[in-house]
C-alpha positions in Angstrom: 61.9 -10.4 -8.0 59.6 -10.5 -11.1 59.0 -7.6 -13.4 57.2 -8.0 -16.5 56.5 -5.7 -19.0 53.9 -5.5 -22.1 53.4 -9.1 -22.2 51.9 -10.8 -25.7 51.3 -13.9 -27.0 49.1 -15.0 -29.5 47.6 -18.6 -30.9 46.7 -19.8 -34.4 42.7 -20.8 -34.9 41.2 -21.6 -38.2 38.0 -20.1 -37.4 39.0 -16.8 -36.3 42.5 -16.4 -37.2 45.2 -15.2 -34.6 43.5 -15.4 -30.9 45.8 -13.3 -28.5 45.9 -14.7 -25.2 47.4 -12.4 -23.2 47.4 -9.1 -24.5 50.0 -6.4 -23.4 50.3 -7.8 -19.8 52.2 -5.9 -17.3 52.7 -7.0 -13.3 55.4 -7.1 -11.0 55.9 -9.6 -7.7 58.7 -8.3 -5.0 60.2 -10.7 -2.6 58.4 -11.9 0.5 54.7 -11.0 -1.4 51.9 -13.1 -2.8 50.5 -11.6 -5.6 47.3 -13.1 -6.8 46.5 -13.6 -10.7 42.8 -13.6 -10.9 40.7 -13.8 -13.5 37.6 -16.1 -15.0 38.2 -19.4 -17.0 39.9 -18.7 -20.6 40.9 -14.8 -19.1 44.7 -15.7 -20.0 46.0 -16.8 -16.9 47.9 -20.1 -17.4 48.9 -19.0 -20.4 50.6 -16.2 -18.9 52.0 -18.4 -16.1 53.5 -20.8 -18.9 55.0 -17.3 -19.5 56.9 -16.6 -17.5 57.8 -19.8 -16.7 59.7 -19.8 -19.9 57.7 -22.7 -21.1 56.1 -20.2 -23.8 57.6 -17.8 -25.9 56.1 -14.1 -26.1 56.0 -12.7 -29.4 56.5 -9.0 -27.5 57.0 -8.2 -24.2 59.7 -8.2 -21.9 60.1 -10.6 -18.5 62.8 -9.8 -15.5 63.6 -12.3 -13.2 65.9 -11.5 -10.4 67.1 -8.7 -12.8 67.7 -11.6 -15.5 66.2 -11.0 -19.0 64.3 -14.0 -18.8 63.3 -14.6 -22.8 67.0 -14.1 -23.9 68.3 -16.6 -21.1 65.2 -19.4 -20.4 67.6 -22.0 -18.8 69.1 -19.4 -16.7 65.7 -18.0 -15.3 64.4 -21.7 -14.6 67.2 -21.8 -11.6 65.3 -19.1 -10.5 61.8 -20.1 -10.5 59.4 -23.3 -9.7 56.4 -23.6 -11.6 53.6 -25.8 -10.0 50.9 -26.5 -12.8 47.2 -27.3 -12.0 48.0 -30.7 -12.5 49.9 -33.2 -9.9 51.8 -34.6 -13.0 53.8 -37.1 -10.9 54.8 -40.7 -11.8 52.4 -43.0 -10.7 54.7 -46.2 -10.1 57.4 -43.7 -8.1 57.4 -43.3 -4.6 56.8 -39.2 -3.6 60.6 -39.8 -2.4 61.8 -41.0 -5.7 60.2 -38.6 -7.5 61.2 -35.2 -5.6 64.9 -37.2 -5.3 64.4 -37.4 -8.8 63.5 -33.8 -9.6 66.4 -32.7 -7.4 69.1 -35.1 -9.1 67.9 -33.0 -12.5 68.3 -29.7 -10.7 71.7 -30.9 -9.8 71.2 -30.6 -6.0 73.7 -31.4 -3.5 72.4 -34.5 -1.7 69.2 -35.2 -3.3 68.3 -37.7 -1.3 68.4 -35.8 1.9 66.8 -32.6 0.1 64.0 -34.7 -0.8 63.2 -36.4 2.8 63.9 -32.7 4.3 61.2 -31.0 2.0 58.8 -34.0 2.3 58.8 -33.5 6.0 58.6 -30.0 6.5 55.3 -29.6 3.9 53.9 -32.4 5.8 54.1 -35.4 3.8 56.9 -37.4 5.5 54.5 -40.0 6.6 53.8 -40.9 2.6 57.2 -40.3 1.5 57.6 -43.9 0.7 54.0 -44.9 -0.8 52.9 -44.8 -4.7 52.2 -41.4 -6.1 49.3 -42.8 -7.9 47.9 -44.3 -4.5 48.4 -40.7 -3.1 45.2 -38.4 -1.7 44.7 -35.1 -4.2 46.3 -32.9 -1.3 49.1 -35.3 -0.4 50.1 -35.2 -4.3 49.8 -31.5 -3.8 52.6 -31.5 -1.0 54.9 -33.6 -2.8 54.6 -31.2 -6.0 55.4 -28.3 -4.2 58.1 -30.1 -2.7 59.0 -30.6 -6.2 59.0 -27.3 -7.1 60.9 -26.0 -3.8 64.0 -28.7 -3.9 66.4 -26.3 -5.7 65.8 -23.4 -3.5 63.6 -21.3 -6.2 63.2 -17.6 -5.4 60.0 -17.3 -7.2 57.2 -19.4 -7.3 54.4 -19.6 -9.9 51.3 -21.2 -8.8 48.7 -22.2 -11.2 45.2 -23.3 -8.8 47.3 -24.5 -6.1 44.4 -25.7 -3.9 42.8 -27.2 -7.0 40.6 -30.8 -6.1 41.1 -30.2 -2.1 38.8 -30.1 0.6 38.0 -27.4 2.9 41.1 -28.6 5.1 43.5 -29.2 2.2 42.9 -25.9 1.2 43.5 -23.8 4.4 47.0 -26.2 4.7 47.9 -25.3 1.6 47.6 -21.8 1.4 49.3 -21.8 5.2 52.4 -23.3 3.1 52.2 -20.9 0.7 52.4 -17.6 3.3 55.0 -19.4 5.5 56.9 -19.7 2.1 56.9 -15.9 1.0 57.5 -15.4 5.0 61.1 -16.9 3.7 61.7 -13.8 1.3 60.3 -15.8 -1.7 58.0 -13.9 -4.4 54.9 -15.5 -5.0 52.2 -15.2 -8.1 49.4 -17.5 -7.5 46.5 -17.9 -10.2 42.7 -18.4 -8.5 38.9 -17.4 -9.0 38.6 -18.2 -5.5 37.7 -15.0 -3.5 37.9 -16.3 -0.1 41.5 -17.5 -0.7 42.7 -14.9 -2.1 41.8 -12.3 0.9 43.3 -15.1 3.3 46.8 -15.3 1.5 47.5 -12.5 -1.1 48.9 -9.0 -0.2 48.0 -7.9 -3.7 46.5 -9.0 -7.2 46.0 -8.3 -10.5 42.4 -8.7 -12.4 42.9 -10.1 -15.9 40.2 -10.3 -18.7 40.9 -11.0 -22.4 44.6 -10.8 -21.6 44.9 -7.6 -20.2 45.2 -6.4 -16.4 42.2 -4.2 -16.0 42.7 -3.6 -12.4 45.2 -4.1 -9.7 46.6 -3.2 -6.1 45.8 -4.2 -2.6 42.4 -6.1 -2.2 41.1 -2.6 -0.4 42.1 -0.7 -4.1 40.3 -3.2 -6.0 37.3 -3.0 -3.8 37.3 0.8 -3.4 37.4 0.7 -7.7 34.9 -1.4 -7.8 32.3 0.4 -4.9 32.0 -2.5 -3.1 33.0 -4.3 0.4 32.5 -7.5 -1.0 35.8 -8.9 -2.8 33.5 -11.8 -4.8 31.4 -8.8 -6.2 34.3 -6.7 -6.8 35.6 -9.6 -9.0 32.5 -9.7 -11.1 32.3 -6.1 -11.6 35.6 -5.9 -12.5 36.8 -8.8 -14.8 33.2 -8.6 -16.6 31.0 -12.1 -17.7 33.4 -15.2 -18.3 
């Protein structure tokens, strides 16, 4: 489903001159998998999400979506995909109802209305569906984002800290949603540092440091590379000091 290859992209600094962020990134993602993007703070994982989002540019590289040359056609790729940033980023002042009907009226859905109210209910936030965003709990905002992100039917979804701000109980509903969605047949990257999460929802991952994989495969690989049972320890061995 996603396929990228020799991923680049640097930024402009004063100080030092070019800083590349993600440096000659490879991964792939196949349908009905949750591939997990780990990696410590400033390792190059948003940046690399924003990606292949298309909301970046890379200055080399290639990115495959659904066999789509993703860089050459952005708008065509975002039918594709649903990016759900760290951030909620929803309008205060809207209802969670207005503002996935919203989202879907932009995607050009057929009904919005009753895409929205269908979406809302099934990820569990029906009962909020007509209160303020901005009076919202951190893990009901999360619900109504990813019903955001799911209201055109995306086959890939990009997750940057989904379970970001939760507690112990938003977190385990959340990552539930997200295995019951690649259950479906969708692909799923998710960026955490979270250890724990990862082993409960991701059949694979890829360690990033400096903006370059430096290990990946089934959590078993990366512990066997590393010489350890412990996934957390495994982590620190093999993406190095933050």
């Amino acid at each position: 489903m996603l396929a990228a290859t020799d991923l680049a992209k640097a930024f402009p600094d004063a100080a030092r001159g070019p800083v590349r962020a993600v440096d000659g990134l490879s991964l792939t993602v196949e349908r009905g998998a949750v591939v997990g993007l780990l990696g410590n703070n400033g390792a190059g994982k948003t940046t690399t999400l924003r990606l292949l989002a298309t909301l970046l540019r890379p200055d080399a590289g290639r990115i495959l979506i659904d066999g789509l040359d993703a860089v050459a056609s952005p708008v065509a790729a975002r039918a594709r995909l649903a990016y759900v940033p760290a951030e909620a980023g929803l309008p205060p002042r809207l209802t969670a109802r207005e503002a996935v009907t919203l989202f879907a009226r932009v995607q050009g859905v057929d009904d919005p209305v009753g895409r929205a109210a269908l979406l809302l209910e099934r990820l569990g936030a029906g009962g909020v569906a007509d209160a303020a965003c901005g009076a919202l709990s951190t893990g009901q905002k999360r619900r109504v984002v990813l019903a955001r992100a799911l209201v055109h039917d995306p086959p890939l979804l990009l997750l940057d800290e989904p379970t970001d701000g939760l507690d112990v109980g938003g977190r385990r509903e959340v990552l539930a949603l997200v295995r019951g969605l690649a259950a479906e047949g969708r692909a799923v990257l998710l960026s955490s540092h979270i250890m724990g999460e990862v082993e409960v929802v991701c059949d694979r991952a890829v360690v990033v440091s400096a903006g370059r994989a430096v290990a990946r495969g089934t959590l078993d690989d990366l512990r066997r590379e590393a010489g350890t049972d412990d996934l957390s320890e495994a982590f620190v061995r093999l993406a190095g000091s933050p």
